[in-house]
N, C-alpha and C positions, 0 to 999 in steps of 0.2 A: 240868023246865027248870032250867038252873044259872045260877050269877050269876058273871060273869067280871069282871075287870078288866082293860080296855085304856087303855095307855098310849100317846099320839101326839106325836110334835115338832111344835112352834110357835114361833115366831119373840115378843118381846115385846112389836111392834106387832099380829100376830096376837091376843095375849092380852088387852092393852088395848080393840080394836076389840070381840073378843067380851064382853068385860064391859059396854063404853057398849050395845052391840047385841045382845044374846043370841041375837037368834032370827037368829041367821047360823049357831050352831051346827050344827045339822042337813044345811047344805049344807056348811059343812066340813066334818062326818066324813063324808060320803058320798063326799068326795077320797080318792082313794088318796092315802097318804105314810107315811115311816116310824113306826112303831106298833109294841107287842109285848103279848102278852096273858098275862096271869097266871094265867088260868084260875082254880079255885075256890080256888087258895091264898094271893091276897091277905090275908084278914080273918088267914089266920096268918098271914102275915109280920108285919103290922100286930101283930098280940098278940105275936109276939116280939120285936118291935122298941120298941112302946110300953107292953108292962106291962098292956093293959087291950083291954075286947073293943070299947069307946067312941072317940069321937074326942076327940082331945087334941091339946094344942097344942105349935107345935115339931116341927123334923124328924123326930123319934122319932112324930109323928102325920098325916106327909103322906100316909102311905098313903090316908086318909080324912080329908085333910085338904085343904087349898089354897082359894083364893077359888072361891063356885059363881057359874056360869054362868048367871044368872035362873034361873029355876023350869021351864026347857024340862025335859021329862021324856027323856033320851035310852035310857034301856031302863029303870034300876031310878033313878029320881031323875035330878035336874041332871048336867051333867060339871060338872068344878072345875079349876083351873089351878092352876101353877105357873109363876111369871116365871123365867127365867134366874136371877137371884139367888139363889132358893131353891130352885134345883138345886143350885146350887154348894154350900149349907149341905148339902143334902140326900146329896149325893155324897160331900161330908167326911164325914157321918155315915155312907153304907154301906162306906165306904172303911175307917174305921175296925174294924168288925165281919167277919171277918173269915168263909171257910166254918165253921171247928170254933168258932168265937165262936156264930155261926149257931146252930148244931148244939146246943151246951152248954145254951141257953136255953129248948131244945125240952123240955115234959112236957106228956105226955098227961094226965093227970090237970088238970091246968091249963086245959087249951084244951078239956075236957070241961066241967069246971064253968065257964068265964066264958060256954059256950055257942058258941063259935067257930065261924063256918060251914067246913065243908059238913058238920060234925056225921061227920067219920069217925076221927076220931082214937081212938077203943079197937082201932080195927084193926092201930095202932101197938102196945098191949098185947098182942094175940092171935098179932101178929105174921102176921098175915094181909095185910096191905099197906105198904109204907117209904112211910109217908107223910112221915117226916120225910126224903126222898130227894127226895121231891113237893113240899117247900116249900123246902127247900136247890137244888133245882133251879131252880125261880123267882126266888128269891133272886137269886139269881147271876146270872139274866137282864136283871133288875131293876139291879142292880148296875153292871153293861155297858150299860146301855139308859142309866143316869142318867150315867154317865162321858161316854159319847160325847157326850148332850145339852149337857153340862157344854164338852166339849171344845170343841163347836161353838155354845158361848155361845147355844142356844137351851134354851125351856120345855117346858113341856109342857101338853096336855088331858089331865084323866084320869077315866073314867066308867064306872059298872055296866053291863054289857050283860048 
């Protein structure tokens, strides 16, 4: 079994509500609404974005970053949020970073030794799989998912499944 990461829009009363109230979590993500999933190539993004396989602080660490949602377990851990606000930083920053920025920051060798899940990256060396195609494509989804959020002055939930 893998470990994904799905991103959800949330309104900042939504986000506030779930932090006084955590255990409402659960019946909201069982709402349909708009969401995008990262699939196993979060924890890269996250390492090419922030330098480190750890959470850090600062838009370069929302990946695994954001205020958590009490201690509900929603598949691997809590979900965490993001207010509106720190979308907008958070969009400055992917806005910035460009595909071939992206791209430049990719070594395998790197995300081999910090231990980066899902642990395929020599397949980039063997040239057996574009994984760096696999996280530049996230990326970018990522990207458009945080813009629109941005645009439409909403947050977001964001959680392991």
């Amino acid at each position: 079994m893998s470990m994904i990461s799905v991103w959800r829009l949330a309104d900042d009363e939504q986000i506030e509500e779930l932090v006084r109230e955590p255990e409402q979590i659960e019946a909201l993500l069982d709402e349909e609404g708009p969401d995008i999933d990262l699939d196993r190539a979060w924890h890269g993004i996250h390492f090419l974005l922030a330098g480190t396989a750890r959470e850090t602080a600062g838009p370069r660490g929302f990946i695994l970053g954001g205020r958590r949602v009490g201690e509900i377990n929603v598949g691997y851990g809590p979900a965490r949020v993001l207010t509106s606000g720190e979308v907008a930083v958070f969009d400055d920053l992917l806005q910035c970073i460009s595909d071939a920025d992206f791209r430049a920051r990719f070594d395998a060798d790197a995300l081999i030794a910090a231990d980066i899940y899902p642990g395929i990256w020599e397949r980039a060396q063997t040239g057996e799989e574009n994984v760096l195609g696999f996280l530049a494509q996230h990326y970018e989804q990522l990207k458009q998912f945080i813009a629109g959020a941005r645009r439409d002055g909403m947050g977001v939930i964001t959680y392991l499944a």
